[in-house]
C-alpha positions as CSV (number, residue, x, y, z in Angstrom):
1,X,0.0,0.0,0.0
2,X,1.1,3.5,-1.2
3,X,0.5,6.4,1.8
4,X,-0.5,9.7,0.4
5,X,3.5,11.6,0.3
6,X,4.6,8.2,-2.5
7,X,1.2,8.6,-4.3
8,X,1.8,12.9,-4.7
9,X,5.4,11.8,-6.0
10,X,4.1,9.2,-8.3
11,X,1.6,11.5,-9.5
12,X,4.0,14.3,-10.6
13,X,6.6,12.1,-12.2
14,X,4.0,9.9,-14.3
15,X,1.2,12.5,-14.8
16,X,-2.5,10.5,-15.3
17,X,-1.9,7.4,-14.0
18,X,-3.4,8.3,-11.0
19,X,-6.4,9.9,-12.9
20,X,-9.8,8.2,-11.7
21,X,-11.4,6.5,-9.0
22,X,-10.2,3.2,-10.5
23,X,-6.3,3.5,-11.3
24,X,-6.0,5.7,-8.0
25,X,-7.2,2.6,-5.8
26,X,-5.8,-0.1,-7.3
27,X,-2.2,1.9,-7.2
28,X,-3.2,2.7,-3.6
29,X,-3.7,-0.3,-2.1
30,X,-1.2,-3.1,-3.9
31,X,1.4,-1.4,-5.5
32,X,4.5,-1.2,-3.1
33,X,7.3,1.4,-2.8
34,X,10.8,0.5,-1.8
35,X,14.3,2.4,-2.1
36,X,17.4,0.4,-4.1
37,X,20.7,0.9,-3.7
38,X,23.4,0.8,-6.4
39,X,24.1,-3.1,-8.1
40,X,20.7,-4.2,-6.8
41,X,19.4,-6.7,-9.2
42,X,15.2,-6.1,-9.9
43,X,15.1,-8.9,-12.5
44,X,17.5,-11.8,-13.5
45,X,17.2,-13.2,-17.1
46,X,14.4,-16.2,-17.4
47,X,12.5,-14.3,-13.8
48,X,9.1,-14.4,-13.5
49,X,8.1,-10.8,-14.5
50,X,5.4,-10.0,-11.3
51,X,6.1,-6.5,-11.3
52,X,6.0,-3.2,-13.1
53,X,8.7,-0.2,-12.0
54,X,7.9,3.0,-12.0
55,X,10.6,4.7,-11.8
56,X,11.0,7.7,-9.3
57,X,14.6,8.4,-8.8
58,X,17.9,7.0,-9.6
59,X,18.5,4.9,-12.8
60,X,17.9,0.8,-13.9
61,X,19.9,0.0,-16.7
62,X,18.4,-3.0,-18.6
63,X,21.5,-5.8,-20.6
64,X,21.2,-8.5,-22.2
65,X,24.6,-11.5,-22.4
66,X,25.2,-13.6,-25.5
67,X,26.0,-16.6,-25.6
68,X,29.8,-15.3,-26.0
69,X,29.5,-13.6,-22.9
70,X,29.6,-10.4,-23.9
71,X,27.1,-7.9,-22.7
72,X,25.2,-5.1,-24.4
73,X,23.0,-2.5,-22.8
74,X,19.5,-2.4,-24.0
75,X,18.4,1.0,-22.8
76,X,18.3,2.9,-19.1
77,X,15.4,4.0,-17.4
78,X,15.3,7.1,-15.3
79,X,12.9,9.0,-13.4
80,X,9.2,9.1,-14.6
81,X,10.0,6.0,-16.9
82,X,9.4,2.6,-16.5
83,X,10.6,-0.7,-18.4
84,X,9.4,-1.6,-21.9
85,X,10.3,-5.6,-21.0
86,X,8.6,-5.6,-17.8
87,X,5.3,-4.7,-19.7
88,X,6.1,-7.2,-22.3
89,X,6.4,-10.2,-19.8
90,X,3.5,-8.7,-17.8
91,X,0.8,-8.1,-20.8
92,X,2.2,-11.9,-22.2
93,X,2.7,-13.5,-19.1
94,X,6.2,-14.4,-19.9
95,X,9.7,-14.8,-18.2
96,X,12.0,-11.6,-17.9
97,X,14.5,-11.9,-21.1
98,X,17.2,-9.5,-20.1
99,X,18.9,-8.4,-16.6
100,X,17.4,-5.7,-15.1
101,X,19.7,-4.0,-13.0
102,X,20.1,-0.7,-10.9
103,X,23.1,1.4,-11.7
104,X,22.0,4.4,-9.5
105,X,20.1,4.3,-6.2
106,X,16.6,5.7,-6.3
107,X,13.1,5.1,-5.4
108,X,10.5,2.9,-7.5
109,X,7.3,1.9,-7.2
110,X,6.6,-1.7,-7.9
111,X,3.3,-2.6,-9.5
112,X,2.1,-5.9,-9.1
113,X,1.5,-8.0,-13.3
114,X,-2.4,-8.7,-12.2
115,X,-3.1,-4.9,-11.4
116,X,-1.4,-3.4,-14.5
117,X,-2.9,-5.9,-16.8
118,X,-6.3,-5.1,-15.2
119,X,-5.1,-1.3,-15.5
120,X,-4.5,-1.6,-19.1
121,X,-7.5,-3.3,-20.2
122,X,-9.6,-0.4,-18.2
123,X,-7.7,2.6,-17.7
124,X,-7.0,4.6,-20.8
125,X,-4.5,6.7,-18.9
126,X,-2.7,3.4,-18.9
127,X,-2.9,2.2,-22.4
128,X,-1.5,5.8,-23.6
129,X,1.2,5.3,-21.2
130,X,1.9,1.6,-22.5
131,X,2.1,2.7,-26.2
132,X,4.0,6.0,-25.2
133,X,6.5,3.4,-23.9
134,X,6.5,1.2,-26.8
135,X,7.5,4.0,-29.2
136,X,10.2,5.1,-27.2
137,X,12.0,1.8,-26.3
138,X,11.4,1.3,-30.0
139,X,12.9,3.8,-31.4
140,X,15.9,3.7,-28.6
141,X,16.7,-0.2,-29.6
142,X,16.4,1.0,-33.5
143,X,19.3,4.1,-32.5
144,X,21.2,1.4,-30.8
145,X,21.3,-1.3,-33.5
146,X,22.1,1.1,-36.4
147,X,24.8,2.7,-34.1
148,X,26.1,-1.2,-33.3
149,X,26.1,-1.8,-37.2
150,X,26.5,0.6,-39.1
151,X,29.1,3.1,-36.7
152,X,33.0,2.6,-36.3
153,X,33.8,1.2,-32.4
154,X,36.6,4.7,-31.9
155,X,34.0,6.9,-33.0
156,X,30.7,5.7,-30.5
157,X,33.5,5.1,-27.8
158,X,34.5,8.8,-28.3
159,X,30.5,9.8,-28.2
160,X,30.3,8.1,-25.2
161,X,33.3,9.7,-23.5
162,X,32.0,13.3,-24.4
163,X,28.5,12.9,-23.8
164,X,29.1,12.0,-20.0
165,X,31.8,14.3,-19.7
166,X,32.3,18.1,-19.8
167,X,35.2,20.5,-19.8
168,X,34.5,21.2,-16.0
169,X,34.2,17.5,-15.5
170,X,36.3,15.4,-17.3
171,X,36.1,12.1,-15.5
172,X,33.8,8.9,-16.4
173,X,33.5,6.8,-13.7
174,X,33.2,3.7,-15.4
175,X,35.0,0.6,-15.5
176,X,36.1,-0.8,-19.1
177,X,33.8,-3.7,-18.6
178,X,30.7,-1.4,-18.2
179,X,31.5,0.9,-21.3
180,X,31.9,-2.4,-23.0
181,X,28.8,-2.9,-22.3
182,X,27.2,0.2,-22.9
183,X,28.4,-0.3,-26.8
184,X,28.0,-3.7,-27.1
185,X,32.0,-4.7,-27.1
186,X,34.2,-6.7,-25.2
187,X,36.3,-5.3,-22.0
188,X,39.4,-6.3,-24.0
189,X,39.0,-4.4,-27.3
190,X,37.9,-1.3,-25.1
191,X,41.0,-1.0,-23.2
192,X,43.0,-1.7,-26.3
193,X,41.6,1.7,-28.0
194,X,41.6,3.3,-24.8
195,X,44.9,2.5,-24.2
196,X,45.9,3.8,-27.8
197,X,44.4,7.2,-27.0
198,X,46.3,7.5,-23.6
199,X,49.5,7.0,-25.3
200,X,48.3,9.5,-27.8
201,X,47.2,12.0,-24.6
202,X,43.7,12.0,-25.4
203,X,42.7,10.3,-22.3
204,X,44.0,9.9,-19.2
205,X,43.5,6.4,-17.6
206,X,43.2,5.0,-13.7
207,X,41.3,2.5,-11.4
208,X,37.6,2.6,-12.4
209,X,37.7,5.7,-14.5
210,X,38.5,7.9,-17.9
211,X,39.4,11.0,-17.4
212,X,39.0,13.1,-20.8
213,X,42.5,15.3,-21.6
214,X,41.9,16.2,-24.6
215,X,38.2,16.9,-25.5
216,X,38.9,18.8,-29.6
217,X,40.6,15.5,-30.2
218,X,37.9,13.0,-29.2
219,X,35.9,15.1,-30.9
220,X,37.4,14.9,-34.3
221,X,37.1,11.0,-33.5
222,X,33.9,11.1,-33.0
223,X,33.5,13.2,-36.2
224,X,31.4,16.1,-34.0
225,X,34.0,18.1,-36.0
226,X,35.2,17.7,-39.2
C-alpha cells in the first residue's frame, strides 16, 4: 500500500496514472514502494516478470549476455520511466529476457503483473502510457542497432566519452567492462583503443575511470568536428 506523500510523488513524475477512482485505488492499495541501492538486481534473465517499476529516482539500466558472454546495454530507465520488458512479460505472461539492474540508487514503485494488466485493459491513462512506452524503447533499440552496425567502435567510444563528460568534469567513472557494455563490445577491445588514445594524450586512464584530456581530439574522432 502507497500512503498519500509516494502517491503525490508518483503522480508528478507519471502524470495520469493516478487519474480516476479506478487506477488511484488499485495503485493505492497493492502497488508497493521501496528504495534500491546501487548493483541491486530487480530482474534476473528467465524471472518471472510480477512487477512493473515505476521509476522515481535513480536509474535501472536493462543488458542482455550472448552466448559469448559479452554484454550489451538495451536501454536505461530514469525517473518518470518505466521498463518496456517488464510490460512485455507482464501483458504476455512471460519470463523476464534481459537483466534488469540498478546502476543508480533511487526510489521505485513496484506494480504488481495482475493490477497493471487489469489497468490496461480499463484505464486509458494506462494504455496511452503503454504505447507512449513502446514507441520510445522502440525507437531507442532501433538508435542502438544502427549505431552497433553501421558506426566505427573509436567513433561511438568517443561519443560516449563526451556525452558523459564536460570541460568542468572530465572524469567517467566507469569501468572498461561497463563501457563495454554500454556499446555492445568486449572489455578487451575497449582497453586496447583506450589504451591507444592514452598514449596519444587523449585520455588519461586509472582505477575505475576515464578522465578526458583532450576533448577537440575526441571530438574529431567522433567526427562532431570535421
Amino acid at each position: 500500500m502507497l500512503n498519500e506523500a509516494t502517491q503525490a510523488r508518483l503522480a508528478s513524475e507519471f502524470p495520469g496514472l493516478l487519474g480516476g477512482s479506478t487506477a488511484r485505488r488499485e495503485i493505492s492499495e497493492h502497488a508497493s514502494f521501496k528504495h534500491f541501492p546501487a548493483g541491486a538486481t530487480l530482474y534476473h534473465e528467465g524471472d518471472e516478470t510480477a512487477y512493473l517499476p515505476l521509476i522515481l529516482t535513480g536509474e535501472l539500466a536493462v543488458s542482455k549476455v550472448g552466448e559469448s558472454g559479452r554484454e550489451i546495454t538495451l536501454y536505461r530507465v530514469g525517473a518518470g520511466e518505466s521498463c518496456i520488458l517488464s510490460t512485455l512479460g507482464i501483458l504476455n505472461e512471460a519470463s523476464f529476457p534481459a537483466t534488469a539492474e540498478v546502476s543508480a540508487e533511487g526510489d521505485v514503485v513496484l506494480v504488481p503483473a495482475a493490477r497493471v494488466r487489469e489497468l490496461v485493459d480499463r484505464a486509458p491513462a494506462w494504455r496511452d502510457f503503454v504505447f507512449r512506452l513502446y514507441h520510445a524503447r522502440l525507437t531507442s533499440l532501433i538508435a542502438l542497432v544502427e549505431e552497433v552496425v553501421f558506426q566505427k567502435l573509436d567513433v561511438r567510444l568517443a561519443g560516449l566519452l563526451l556525452r558523459h563528460t564536460s570541460s568542468e568534469n572530465p572524469v567517467l567513472g566507469w569501468t572498461h567492462q561497463r563501457i563495454a557494455a554500454e556499446l555492445g563490445s568486449s572489455r578487451e577491445v575497449i582497453s586496447r583503443v583506450l589504451k591507444d588514445w592514452q598514449r596519444r594524450d587523449l585520455i588519461d586512464l586509472s582505477r575505475g575511470a576515464v578522465s578526458v584530456a583532450d576533448r577537440g581530439g575526441l571530438e574529431k574522432v567522433s567526427d562532431l568536428v570535421t
